[in-house]
ZAMARGU-4260 file (C-alpha; in steps of 0.2 Angstrom, whole numbers, plus 5000, padded with zeros to 4 digits):
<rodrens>
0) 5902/5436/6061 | 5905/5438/6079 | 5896/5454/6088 | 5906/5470/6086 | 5899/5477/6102
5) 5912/5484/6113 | 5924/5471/6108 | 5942/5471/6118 | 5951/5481/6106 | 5969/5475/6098
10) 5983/5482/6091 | 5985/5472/6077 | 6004/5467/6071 | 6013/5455/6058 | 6021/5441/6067
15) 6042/5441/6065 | 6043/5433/6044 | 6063/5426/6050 | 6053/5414/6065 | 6040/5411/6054
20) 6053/5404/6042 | 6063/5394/6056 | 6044/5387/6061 | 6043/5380/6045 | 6048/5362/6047
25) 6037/5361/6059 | 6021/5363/6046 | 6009/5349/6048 | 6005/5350/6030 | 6003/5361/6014
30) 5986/5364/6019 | 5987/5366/6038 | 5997/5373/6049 | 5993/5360/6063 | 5983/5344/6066
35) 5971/5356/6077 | 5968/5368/6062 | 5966/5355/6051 | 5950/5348/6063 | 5947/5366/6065
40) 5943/5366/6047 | 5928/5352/6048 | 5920/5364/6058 | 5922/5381/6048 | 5917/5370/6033
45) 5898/5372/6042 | 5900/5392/6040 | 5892/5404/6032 | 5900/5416/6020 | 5893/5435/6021
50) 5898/5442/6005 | 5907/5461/6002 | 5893/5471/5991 | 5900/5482/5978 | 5894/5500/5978
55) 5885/5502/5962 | 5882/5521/5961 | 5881/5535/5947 | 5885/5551/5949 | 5869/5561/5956
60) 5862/5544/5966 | 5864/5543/5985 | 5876/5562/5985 | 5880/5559/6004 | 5884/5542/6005
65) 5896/5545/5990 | 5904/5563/5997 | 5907/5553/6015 | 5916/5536/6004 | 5925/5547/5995
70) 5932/5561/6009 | 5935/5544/6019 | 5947/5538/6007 | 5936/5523/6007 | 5929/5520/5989
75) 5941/5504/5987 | 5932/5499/6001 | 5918/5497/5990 | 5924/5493/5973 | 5937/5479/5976
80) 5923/5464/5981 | 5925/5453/5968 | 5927/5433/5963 | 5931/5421/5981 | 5936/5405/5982
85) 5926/5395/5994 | 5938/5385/5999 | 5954/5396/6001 | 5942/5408/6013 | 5938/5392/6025
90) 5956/5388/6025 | 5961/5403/6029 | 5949/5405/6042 | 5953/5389/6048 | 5971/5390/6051
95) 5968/5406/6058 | 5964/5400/6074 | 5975/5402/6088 | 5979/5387/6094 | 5992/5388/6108
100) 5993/5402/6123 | 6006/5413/6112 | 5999/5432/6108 | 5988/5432/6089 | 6001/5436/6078
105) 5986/5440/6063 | 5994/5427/6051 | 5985/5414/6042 | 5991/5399/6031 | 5985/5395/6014
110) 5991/5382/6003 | 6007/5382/6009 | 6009/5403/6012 | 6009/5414/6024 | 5994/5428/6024
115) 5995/5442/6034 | 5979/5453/6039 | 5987/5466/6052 | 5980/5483/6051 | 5994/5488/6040
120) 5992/5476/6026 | 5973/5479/6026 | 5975/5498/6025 | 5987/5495/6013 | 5976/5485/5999
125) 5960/5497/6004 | 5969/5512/6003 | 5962/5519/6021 | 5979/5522/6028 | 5976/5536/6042
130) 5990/5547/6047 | 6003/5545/6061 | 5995/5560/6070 | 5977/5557/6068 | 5969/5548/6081
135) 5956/5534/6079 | 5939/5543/6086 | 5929/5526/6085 | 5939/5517/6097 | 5935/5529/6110
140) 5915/5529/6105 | 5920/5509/6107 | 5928/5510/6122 | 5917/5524/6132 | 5901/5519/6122
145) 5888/5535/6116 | 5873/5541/6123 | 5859/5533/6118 | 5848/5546/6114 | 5862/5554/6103
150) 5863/5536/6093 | 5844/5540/6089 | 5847/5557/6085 | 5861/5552/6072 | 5852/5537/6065
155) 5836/5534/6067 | 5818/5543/6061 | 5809/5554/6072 | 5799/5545/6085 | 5809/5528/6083
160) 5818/5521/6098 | 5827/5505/6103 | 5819/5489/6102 | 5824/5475/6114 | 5842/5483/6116
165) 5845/5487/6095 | 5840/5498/6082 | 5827/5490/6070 | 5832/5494/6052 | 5815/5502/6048
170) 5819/5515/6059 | 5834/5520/6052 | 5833/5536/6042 | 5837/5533/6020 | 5854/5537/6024
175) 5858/5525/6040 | 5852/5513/6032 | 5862/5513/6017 | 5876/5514/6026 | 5870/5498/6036
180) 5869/5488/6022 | 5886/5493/6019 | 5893/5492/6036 | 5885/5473/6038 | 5893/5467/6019
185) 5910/5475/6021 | 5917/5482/6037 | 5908/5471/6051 | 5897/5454/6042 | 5883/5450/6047
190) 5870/5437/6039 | 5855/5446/6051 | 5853/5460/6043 | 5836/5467/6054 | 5843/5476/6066
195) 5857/5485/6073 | 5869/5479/6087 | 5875/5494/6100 | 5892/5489/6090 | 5886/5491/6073
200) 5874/5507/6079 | 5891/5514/6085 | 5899/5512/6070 | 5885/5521/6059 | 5885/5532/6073
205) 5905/5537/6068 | 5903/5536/6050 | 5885/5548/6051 | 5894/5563/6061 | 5908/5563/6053
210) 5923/5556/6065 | 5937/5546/6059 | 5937/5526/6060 | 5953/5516/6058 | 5945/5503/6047
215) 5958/5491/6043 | 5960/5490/6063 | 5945/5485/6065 | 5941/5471/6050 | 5957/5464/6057
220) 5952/5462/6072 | 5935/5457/6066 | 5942/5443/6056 | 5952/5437/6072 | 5936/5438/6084
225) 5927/5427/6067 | 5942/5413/6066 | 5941/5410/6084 | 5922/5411/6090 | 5913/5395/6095
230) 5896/5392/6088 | 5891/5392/6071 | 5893/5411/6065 | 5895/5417/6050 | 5911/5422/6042
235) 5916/5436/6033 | 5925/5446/6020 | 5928/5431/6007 | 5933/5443/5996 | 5945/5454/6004
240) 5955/5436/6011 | 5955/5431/5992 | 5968/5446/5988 | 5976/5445/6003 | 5979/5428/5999
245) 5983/5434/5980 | 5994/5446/5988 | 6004/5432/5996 | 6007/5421/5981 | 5994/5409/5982
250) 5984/5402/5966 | 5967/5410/5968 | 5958/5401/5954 | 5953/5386/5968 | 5935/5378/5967
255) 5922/5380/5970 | 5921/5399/5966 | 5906/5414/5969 | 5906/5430/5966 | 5893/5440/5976
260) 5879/5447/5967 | 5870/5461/5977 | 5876/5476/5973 | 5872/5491/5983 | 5866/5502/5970
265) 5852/5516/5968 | 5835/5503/5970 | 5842/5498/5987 | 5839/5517/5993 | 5824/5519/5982
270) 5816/5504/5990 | 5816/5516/6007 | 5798/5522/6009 | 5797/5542/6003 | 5788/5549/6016
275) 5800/5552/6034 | 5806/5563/6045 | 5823/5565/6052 | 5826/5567/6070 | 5839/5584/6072
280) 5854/5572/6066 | 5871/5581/6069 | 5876/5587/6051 | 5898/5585/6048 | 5895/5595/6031
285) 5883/5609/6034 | 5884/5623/6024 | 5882/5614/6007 | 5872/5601/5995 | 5883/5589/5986
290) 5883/5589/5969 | 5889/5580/5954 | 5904/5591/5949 | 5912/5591/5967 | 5910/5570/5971
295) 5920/5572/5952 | 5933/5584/5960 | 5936/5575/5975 | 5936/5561/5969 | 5950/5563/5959
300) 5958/5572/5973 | 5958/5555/5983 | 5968/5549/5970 | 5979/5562/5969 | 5981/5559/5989
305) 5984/5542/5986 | 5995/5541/5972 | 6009/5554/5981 | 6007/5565/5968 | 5995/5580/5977
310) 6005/5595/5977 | 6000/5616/5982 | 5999/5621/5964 | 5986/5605/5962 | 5977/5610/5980
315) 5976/5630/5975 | 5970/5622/5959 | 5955/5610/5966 | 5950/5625/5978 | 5947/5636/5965
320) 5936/5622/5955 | 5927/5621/5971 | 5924/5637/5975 | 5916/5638/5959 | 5904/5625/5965
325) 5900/5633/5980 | 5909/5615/5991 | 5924/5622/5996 | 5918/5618/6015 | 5921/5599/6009
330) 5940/5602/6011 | 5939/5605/6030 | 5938/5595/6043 | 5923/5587/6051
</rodrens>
């Protein structure tokens, strides 16, 4: 997928549904919107697919990763990958080319639909919806970049440091690099896997201190940057494309289908060496070890939140349970 390092950031919108109506007659075909996407597609046909990664997790195994997935509101983010058509996904990545000098409207074509993949709709199937008032922290770190001794501090092991402008993956502390594998299958694909971009490093960097991240902004924008680079990078979130395609009305069930198989589960922090030392990383939930019984409360909290039902009898409620577990400090902000 194309580098996410200081990228020109979008705002990412649906294009007007009553133009794309009027446009239809001019549709080159059930498969493509033009002759250029359909030559587009001989070319995406050569990609790559980076597959999602499910988060395979039991209560008790990696605490923090699952306390920070589940206060983000992003545990969809690492349950929903699934079954992908081949196909469909190359399709869609191909018709998602901007072809002409008009603005990205972050619509696709498949088979005949129109897909969306604005911010909005991503948020929607994920769940990661942010609130009118809170402000993306990320895309200032994006835009103004971070200091790089405190990336070090956040990420890596003591005595580790950059290595030809990135952050190796053995020098990422047990956490980081959980969280890399993550970031690499499911917010911003990668097929290199070694090492860490200033973009990807800035990413960890947001997730690890606790600041909030608009994350269906950025895979939108991420999956408009993919459908237009040159070369032969890989592409991403198959899928994530596969519901939104779902979502739209198109038959899914198209050959050749895969499903990823690596899950991110317990042996993939086991396998980090036992013996490290931290650098003094900045902590966004001091005070307090996480523990089985409060990742069972919050997480059902974050379903409360997201079902509309969370009300003050139900927050007096879940502050007493968490009291009781000494996590209470969970609640606040970062």
């Amino acid at each position: 997928m194309a580098s996410s390092s200081n990228p020109k950031r979008m705002k990412t919108s649906v294009g007007n549904p009553s133009k794309g109506q009027k446009r239809k007659e001019r549709i080159y075909s059930h498969h493509f919107l033009t002759k250029d996407n359909e030559d587009r597609f001989q070319v995406v046909m050569q990609r790559k697919l980076v597959a999602e990664r499910k988060v395979i997790l039991k209560p008790g195994e990696v605490n923090e990763f699952q306390l920070e997935l589940i206060r983000r509101g992003w545990e969809r983010l690492g349950s929903y990958p699934s079954t992908f058509s081949v196909t469909l996904v190359k399709e869609f990545y191909a018709n998602a080319k901007v072809t002409t000098s008009a603005a990205p409207t972050f619509l696709s074509y498949v088979r005949g639909k129109r897909v969306p993949f604005d911010a909005d709709t991503i948020n929607e199937f994920l769940g990661t919806q942010l609130a009118d008032d809170v402000e993306c922290q990320f895309s200032v770190l994006e835009d103004e970049g971070v200091a790089p001794g405190e990336l070090l501090q956040a990420l890596c092991l003591a005595g580790e440091g950059f290595h030809r402008g990135t952050i190796q993956r053995g020098s990422l502390h047990p956490l980081a690099r959980f969280w890399s594998a993550f970031v690499h299958a499911n917010i911003s694909p990668c097929s290199h896997v070694s090492d860490l971009t200033e973009g990807r490093a800035t990413i960890l960097y947001t997730i690890l201190t606790g600041r909030v991240m608009d994350v269906g902004q950025f895979i939108a924008n991420e999956i408009h940057r993919c459908a237009n680079a040159a070369g032969k990078a890989a592409l991403g979130h198959p899928s994530l494309i596969t519901h939104l395609c779902s979502l739209a009305g198109v038959d899914i069930s198209v050959p050749p289908l895969e499903k990823a198989t690596q899950d991110l589960d317990f042996s993939y922090f086991q396998s980090v060496p036992p013996n490290f030392k931290l650098c003094n990383s900045p902590n966004p939930h001091p005070g307090f070890e996480p523990t089985t019984k409060m990742l069972s409360v919050l997480r059902c909290l974050n379903l409360l939140i997201l079902g509309g039902v969370f009300t003050t009898e139900l927050q007096s409620s879940i502050t007493i349970c968490l009291r009781s577990c000494n996590c209470v400090k969970s609640l606040g902000s970062p």
